[in-house]
MIMI-738609 format. One line per field, with one value per atom (N, C-alpha, C, O): residue number from 1; residue in one letter; atom name; y, z, x. Coordinates in Angstrom, 1 decimal. Layout:
% residues N
resi <- NUM | ...
resn <- a | ...
name <- CA | ...
py <- Y | ...
pz <- Z | ...
px <- X | ...
END
This chain:
% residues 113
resi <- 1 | 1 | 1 | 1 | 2 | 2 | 2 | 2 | 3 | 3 | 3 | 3 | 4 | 4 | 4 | 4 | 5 | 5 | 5 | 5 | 6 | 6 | 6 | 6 | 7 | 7 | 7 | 7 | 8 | 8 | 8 | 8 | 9 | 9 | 9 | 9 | 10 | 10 | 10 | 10 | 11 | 11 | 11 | 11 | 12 | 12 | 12 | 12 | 13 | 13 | 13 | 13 | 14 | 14 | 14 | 14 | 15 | 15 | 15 | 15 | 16 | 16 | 16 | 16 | 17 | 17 | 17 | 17 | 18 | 18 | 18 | 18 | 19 | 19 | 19 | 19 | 20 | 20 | 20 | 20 | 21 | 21 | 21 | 21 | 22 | 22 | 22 | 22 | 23 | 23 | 23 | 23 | 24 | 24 | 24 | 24 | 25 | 25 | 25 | 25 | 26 | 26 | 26 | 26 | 27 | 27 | 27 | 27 | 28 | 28 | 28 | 28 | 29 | 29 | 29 | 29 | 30 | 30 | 30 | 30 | 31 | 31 | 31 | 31 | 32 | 32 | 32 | 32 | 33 | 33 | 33 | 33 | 34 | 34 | 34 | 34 | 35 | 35 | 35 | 35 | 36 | 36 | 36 | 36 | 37 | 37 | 37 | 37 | 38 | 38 | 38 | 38 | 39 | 39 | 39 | 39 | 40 | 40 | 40 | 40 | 41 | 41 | 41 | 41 | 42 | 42 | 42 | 42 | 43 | 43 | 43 | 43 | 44 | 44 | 44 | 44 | 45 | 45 | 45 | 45 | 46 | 46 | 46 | 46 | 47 | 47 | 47 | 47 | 48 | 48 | 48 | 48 | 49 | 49 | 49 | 49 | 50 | 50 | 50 | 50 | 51 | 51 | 51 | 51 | 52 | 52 | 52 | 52 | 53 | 53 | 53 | 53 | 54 | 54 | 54 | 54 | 55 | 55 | 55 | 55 | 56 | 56 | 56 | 56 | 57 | 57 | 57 | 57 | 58 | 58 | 58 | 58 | 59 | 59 | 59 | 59 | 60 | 60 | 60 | 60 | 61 | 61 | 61 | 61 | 62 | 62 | 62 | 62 | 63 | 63 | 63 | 63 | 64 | 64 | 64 | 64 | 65 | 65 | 65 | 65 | 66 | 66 | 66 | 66 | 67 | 67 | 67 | 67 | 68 | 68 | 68 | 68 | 69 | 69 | 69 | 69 | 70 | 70 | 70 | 70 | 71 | 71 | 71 | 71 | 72 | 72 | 72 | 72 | 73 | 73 | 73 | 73 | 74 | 74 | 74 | 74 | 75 | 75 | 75 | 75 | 76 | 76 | 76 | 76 | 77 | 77 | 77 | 77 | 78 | 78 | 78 | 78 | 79 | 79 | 79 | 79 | 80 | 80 | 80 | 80 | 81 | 81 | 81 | 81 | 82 | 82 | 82 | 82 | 83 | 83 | 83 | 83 | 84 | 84 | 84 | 84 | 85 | 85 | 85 | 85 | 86 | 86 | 86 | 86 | 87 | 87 | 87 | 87 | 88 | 88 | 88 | 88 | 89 | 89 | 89 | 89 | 90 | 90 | 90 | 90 | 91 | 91 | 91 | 91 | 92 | 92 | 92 | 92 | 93 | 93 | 93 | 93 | 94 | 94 | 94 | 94 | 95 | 95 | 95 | 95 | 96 | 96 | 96 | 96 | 97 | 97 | 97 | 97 | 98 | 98 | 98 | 98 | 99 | 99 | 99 | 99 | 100 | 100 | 100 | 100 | 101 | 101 | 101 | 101 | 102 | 102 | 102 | 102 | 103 | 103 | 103 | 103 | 104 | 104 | 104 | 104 | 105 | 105 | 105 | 105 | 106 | 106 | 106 | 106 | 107 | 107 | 107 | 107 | 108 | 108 | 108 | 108 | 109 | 109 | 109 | 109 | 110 | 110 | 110 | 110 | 111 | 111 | 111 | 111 | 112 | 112 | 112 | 112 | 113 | 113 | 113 | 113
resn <- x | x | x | x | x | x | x | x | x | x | x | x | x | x | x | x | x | x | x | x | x | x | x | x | x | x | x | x | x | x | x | x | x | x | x | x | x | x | x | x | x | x | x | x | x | x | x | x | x | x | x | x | x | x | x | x | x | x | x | x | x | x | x | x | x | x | x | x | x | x | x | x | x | x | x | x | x | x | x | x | x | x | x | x | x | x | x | x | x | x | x | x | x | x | x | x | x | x | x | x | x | x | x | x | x | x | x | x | x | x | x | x | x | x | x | x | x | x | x | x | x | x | x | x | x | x | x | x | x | x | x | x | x | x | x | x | x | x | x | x | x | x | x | x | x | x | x | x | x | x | x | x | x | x | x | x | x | x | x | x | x | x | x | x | x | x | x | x | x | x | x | x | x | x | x | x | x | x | x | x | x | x | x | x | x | x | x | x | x | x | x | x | x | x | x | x | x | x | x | x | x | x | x | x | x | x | x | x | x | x | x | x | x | x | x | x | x | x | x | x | x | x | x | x | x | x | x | x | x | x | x | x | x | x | x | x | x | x | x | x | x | x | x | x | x | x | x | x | x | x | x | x | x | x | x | x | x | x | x | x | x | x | x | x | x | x | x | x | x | x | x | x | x | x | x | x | x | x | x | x | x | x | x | x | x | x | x | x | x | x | x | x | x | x | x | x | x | x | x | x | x | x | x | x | x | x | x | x | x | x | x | x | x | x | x | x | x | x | x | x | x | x | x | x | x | x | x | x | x | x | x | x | x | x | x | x | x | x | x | x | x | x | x | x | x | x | x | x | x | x | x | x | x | x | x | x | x | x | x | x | x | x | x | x | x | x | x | x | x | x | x | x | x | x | x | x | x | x | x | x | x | x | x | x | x | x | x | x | x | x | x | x | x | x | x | x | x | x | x | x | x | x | x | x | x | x | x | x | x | x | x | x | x | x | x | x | x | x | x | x | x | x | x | x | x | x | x | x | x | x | x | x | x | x | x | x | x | x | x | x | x | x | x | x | x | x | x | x | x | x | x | x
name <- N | CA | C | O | N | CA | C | O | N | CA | C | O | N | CA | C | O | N | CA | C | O | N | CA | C | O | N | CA | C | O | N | CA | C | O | N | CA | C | O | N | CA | C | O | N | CA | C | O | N | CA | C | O | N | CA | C | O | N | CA | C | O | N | CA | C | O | N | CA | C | O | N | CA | C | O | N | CA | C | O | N | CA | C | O | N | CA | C | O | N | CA | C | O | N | CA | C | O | N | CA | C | O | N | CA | C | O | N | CA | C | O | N | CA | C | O | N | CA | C | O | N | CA | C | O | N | CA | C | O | N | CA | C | O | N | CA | C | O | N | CA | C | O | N | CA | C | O | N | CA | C | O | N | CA | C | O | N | CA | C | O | N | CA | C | O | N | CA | C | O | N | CA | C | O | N | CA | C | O | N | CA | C | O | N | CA | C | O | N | CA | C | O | N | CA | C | O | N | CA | C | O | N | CA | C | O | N | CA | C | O | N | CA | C | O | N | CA | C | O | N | CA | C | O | N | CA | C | O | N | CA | C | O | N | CA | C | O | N | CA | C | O | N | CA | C | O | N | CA | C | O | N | CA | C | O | N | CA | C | O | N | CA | C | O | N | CA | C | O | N | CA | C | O | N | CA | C | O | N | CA | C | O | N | CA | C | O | N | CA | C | O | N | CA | C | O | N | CA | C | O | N | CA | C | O | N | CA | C | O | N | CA | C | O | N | CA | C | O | N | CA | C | O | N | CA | C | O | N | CA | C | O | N | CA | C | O | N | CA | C | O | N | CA | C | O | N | CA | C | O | N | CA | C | O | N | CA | C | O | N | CA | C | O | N | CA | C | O | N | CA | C | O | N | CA | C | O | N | CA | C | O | N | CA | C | O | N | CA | C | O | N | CA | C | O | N | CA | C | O | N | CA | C | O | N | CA | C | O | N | CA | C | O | N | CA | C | O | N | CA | C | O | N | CA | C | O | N | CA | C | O | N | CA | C | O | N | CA | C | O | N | CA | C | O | N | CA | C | O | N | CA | C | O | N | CA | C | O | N | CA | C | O | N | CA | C | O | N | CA | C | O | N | CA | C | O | N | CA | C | O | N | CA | C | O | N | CA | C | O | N | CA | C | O | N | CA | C | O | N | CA | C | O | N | CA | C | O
py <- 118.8 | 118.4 | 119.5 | 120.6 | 119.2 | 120.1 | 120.7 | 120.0 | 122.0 | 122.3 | 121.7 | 121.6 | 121.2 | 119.8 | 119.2 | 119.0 | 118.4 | 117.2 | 117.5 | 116.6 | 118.9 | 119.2 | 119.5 | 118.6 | 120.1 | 120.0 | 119.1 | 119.3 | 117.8 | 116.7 | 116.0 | 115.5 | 115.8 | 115.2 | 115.8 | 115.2 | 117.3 | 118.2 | 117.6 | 117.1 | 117.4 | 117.4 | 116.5 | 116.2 | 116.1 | 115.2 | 113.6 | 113.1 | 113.0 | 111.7 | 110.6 | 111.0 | 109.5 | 108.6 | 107.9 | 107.5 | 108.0 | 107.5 | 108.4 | 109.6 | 107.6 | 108.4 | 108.8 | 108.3 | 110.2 | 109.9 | 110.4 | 111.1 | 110.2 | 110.2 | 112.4 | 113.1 | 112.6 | 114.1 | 114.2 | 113.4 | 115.2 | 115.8 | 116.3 | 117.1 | 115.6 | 116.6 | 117.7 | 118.5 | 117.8 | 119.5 | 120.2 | 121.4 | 120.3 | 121.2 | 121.5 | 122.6 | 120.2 | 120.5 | 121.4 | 122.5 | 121.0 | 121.8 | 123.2 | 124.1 | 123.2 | 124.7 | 125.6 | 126.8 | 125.4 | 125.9 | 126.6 | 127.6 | 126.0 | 126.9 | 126.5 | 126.8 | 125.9 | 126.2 | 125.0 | 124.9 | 124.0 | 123.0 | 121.7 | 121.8 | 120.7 | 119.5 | 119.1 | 118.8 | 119.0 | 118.8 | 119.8 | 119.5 | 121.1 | 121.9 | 121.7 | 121.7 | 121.6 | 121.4 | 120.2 | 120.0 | 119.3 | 117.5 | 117.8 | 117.1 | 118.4 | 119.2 | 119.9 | 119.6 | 120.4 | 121.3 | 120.8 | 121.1 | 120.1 | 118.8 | 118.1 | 118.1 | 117.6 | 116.4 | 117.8 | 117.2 | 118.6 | 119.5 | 120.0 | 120.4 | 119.9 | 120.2 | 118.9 | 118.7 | 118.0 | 116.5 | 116.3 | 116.0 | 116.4 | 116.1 | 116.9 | 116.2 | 118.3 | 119.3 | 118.7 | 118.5 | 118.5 | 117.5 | 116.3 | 116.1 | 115.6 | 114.1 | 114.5 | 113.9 | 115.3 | 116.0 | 116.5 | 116.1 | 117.4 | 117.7 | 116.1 | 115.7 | 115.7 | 114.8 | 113.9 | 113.2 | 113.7 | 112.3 | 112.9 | 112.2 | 114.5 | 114.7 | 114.9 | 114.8 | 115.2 | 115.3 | 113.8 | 113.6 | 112.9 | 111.6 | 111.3 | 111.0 | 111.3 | 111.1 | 111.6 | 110.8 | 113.1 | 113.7 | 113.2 | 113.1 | 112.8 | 112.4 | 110.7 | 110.0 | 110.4 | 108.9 | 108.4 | 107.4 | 109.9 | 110.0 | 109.8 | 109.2 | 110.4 | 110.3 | 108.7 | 108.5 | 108.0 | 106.5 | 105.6 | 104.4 | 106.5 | 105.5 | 105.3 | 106.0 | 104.4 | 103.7 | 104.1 | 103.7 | 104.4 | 104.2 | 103.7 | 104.3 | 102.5 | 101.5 | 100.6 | 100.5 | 100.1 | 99.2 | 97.9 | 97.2 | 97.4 | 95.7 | 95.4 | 96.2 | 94.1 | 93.3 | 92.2 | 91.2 | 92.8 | 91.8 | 91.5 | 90.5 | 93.2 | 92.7 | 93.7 | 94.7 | 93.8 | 94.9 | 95.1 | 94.3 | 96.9 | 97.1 | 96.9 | 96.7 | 97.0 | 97.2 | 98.5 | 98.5 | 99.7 | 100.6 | 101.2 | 101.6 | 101.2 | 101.5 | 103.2 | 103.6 | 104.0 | 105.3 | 105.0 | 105.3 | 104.7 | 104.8 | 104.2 | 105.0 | 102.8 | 102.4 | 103.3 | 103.7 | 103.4 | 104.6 | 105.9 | 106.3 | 106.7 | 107.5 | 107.1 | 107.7 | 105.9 | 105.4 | 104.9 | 105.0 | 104.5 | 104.0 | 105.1 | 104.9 | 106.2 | 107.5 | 108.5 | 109.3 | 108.3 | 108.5 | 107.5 | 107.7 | 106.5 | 105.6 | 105.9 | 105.7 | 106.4 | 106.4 | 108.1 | 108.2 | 108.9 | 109.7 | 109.7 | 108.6 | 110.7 | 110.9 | 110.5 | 110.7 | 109.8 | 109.7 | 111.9 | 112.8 | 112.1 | 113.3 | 113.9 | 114.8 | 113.2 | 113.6 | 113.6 | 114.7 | 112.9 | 113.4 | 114.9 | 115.9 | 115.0 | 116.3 | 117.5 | 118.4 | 117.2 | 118.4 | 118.5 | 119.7 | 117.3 | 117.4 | 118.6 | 119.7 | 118.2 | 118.8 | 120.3 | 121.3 | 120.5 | 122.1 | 122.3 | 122.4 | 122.3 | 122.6 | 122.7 | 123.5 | 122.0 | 122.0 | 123.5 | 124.1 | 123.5 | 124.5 | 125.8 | 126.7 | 126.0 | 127.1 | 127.8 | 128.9 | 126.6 | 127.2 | 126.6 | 126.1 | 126.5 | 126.4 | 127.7 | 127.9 | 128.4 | 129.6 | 128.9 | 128.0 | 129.3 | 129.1 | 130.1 | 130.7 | 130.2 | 131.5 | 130.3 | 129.0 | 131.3 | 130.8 | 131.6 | 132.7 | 130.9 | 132.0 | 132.4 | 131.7 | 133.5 | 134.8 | 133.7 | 133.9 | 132.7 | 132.1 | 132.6 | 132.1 | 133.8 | 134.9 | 135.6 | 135.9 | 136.0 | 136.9 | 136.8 | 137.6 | 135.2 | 135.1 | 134.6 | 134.2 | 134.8 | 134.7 | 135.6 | 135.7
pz <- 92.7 | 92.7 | 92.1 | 92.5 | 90.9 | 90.6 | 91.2 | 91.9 | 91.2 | 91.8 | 91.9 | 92.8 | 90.5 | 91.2 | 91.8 | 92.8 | 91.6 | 92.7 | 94.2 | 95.1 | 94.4 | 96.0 | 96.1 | 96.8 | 95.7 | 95.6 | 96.1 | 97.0 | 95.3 | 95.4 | 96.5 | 97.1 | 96.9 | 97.9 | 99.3 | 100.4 | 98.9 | 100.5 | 101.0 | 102.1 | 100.2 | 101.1 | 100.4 | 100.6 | 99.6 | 98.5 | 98.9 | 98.6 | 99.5 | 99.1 | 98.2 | 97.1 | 98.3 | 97.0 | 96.7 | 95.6 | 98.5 | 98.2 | 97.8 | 97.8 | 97.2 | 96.5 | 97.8 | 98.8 | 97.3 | 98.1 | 97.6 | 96.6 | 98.2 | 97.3 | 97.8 | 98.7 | 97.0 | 96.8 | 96.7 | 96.1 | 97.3 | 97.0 | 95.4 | 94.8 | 94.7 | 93.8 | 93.7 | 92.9 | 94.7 | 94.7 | 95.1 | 94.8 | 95.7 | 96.3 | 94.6 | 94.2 | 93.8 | 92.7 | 91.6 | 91.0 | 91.6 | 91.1 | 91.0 | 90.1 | 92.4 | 93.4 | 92.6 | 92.6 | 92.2 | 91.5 | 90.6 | 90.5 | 89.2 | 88.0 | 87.8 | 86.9 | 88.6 | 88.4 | 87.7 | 87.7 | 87.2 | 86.3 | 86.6 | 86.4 | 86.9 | 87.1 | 85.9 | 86.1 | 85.0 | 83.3 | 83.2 | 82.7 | 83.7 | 83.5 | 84.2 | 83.7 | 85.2 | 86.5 | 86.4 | 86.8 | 85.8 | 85.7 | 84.5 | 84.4 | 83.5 | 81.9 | 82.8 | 82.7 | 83.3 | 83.7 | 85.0 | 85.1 | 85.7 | 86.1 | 85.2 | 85.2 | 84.6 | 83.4 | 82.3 | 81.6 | 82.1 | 81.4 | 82.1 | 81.5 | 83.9 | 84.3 | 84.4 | 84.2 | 84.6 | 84.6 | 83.8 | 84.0 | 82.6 | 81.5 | 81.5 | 81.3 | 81.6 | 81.6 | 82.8 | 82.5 | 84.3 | 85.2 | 84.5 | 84.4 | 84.0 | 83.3 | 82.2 | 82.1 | 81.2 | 80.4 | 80.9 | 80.3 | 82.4 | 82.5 | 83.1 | 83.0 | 83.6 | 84.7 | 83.8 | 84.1 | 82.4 | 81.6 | 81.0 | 80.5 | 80.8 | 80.0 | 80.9 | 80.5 | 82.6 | 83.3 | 83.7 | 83.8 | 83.9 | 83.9 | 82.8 | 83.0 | 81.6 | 80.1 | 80.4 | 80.3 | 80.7 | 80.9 | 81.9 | 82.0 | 82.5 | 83.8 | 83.4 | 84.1 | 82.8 | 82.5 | 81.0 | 80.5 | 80.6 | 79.2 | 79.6 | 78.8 | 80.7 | 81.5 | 81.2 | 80.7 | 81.6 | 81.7 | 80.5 | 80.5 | 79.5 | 78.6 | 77.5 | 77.2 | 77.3 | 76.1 | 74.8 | 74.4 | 74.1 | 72.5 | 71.8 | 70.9 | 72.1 | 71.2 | 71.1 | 71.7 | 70.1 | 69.4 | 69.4 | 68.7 | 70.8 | 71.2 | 71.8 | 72.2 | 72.0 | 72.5 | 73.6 | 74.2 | 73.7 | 74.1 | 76.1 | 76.8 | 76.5 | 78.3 | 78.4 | 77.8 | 79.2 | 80.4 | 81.3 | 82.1 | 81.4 | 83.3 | 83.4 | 82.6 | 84.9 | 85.9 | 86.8 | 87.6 | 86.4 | 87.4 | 88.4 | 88.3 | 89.4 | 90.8 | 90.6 | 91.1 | 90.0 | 90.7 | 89.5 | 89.9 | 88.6 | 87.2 | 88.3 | 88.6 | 88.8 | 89.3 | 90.4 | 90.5 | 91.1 | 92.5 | 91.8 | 92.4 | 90.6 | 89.8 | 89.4 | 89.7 | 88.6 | 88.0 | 89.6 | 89.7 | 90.4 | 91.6 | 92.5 | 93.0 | 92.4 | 93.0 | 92.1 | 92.7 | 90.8 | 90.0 | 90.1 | 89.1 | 90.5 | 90.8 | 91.8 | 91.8 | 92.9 | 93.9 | 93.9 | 94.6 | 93.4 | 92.8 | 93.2 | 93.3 | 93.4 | 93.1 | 91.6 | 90.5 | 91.7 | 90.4 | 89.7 | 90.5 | 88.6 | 87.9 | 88.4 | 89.2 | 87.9 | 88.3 | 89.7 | 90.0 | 90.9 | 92.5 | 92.4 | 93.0 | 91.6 | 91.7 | 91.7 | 92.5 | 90.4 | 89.8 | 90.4 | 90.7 | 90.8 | 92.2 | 92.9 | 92.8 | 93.8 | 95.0 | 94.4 | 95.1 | 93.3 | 93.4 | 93.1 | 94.3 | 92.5 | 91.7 | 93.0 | 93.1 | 94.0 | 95.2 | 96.3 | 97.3 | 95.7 | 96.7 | 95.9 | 96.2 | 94.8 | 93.9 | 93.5 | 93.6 | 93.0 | 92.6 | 91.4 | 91.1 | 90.5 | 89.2 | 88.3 | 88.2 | 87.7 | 86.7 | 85.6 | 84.9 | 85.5 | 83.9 | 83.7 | 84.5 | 82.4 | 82.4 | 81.3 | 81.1 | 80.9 | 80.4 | 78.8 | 78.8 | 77.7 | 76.9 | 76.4 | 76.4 | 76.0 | 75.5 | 74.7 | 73.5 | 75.0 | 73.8 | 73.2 | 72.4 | 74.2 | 73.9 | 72.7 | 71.9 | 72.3 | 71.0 | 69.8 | 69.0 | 69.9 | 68.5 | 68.4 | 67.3 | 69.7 | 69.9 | 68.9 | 68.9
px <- 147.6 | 146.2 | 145.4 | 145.5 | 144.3 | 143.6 | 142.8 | 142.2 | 142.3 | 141.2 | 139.8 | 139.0 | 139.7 | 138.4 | 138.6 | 137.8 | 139.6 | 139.5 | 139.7 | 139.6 | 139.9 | 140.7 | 138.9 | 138.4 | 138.2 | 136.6 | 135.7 | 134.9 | 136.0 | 135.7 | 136.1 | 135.2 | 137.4 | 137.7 | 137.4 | 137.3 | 137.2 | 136.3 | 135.5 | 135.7 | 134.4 | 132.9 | 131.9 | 130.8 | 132.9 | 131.6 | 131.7 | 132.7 | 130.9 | 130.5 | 130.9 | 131.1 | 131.0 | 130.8 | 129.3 | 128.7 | 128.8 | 126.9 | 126.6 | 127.0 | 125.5 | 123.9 | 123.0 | 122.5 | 123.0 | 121.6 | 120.1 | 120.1 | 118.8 | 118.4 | 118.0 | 118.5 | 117.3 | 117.2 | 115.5 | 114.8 | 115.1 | 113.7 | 113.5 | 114.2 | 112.5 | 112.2 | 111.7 | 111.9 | 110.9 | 110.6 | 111.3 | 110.9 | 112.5 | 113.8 | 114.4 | 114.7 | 114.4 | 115.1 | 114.2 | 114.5 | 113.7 | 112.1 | 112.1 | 111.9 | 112.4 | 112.3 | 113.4 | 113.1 | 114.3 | 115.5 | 115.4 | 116.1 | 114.3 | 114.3 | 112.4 | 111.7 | 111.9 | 110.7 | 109.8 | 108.6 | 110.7 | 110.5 | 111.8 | 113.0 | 111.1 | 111.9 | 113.0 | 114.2 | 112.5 | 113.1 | 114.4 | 115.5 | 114.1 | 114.6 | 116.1 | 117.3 | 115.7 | 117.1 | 117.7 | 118.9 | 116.9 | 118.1 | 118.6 | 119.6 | 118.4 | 119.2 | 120.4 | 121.6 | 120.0 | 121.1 | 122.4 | 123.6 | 121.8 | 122.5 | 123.0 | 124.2 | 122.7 | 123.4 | 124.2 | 125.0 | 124.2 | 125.2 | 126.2 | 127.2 | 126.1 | 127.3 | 128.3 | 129.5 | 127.0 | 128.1 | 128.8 | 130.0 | 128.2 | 129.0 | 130.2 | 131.2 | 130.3 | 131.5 | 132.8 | 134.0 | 132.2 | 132.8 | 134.0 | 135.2 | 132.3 | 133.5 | 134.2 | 135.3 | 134.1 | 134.9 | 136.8 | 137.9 | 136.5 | 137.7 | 138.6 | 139.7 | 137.7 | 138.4 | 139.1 | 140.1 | 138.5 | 139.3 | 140.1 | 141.0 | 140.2 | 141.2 | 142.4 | 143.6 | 142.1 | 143.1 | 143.9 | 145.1 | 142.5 | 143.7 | 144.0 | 145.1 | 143.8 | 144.5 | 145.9 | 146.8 | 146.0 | 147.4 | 148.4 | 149.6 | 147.6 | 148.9 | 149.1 | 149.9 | 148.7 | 148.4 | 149.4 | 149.9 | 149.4 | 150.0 | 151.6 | 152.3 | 152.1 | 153.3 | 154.0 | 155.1 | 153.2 | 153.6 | 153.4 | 153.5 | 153.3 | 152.8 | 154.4 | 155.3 | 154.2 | 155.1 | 155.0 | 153.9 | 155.5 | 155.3 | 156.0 | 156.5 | 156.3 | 156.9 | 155.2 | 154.0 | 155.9 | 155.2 | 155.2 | 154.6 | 156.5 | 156.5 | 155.2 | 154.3 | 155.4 | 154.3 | 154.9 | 154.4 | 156.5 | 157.3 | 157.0 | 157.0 | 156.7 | 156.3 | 155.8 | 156.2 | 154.6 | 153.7 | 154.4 | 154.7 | 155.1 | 155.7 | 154.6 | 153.6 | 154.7 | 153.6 | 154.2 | 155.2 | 153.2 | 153.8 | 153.1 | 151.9 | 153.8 | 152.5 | 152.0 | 150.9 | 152.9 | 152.3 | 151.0 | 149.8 | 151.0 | 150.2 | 149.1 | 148.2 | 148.9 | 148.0 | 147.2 | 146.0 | 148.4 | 147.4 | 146.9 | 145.9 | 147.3 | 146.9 | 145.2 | 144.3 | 145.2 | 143.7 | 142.9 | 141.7 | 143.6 | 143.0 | 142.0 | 140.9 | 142.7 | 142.5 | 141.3 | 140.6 | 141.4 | 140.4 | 139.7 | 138.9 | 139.3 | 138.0 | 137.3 | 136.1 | 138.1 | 137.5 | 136.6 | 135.6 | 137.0 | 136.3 | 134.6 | 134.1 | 133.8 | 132.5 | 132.1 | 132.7 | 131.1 | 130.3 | 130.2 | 129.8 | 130.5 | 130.1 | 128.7 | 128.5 | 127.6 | 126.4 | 126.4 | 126.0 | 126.8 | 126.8 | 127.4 | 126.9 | 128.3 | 128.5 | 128.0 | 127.8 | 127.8 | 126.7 | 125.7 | 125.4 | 124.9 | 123.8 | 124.2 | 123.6 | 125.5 | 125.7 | 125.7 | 125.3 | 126.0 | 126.8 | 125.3 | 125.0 | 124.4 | 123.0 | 122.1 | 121.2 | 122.4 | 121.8 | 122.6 | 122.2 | 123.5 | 124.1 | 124.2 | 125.1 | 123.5 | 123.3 | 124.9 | 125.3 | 125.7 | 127.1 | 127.3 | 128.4 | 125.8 | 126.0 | 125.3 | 124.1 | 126.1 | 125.5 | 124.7 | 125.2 | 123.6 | 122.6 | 121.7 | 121.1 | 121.6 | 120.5 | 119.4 | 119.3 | 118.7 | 117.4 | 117.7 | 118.2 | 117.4 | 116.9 | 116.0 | 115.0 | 115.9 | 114.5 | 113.6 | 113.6 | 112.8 | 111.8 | 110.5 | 109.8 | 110.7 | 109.2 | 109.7 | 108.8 | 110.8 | 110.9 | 111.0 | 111.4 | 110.4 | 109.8 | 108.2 | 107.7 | 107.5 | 105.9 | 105.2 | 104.0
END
């Protein structure tokens, strides 16, 4: 099991819930600022996670070119099953952004004033 998902399956949720904006606010000082930065970890999140079920998914796959029958294979199903049940990406990034275990810096926009 990867280290995200042993992550994910700790402590995370599948509800929404809803979140103070000003807690989020409170973070970098600007609302805009912190849902950017939320939605950039998400995206990195859903990034690893499709390329990791791709790989393990890639295991089961066929390369032939009939059309003649579909196996049906169970570990393949409980594999994509288990990635469904998954957190939404963005819950994620929430939680870590909320628990300050996402690194971002700012850059210099004053040095060209």
């Amino acid at each position: 099991m990867s280290k995200l998902r042993r992550q994910m399956s700790a402590n995370t949720s599948n509800v929404v819930e809803t979140k103070s904006l000003i807690d989020i606010k409170d973070q970098t000082g600007n609302l805009y600022e912190s849902i950017a930065i939320i939605a950039k970890r998400a995206n990195q999140i859903n990034i690893t996670l499709k390329e990791e079920l791709h790989n393990k998914l890639e295991e089961f796959a066929s390369h032939t070119d009939s059309l003649e029958e579909i196996h049906e294979n169970k570990e393949q199903i409980e594999i994509s099953k288990a990635y469904e049940r998954m957190p939404n990406p963005a819950i994620l990034a929430t939680q870590e952004f909320m628990e300050k275990k996402i690194y971002y810096r700012k850059n210099d926009s004053d040095l060209f004033s």
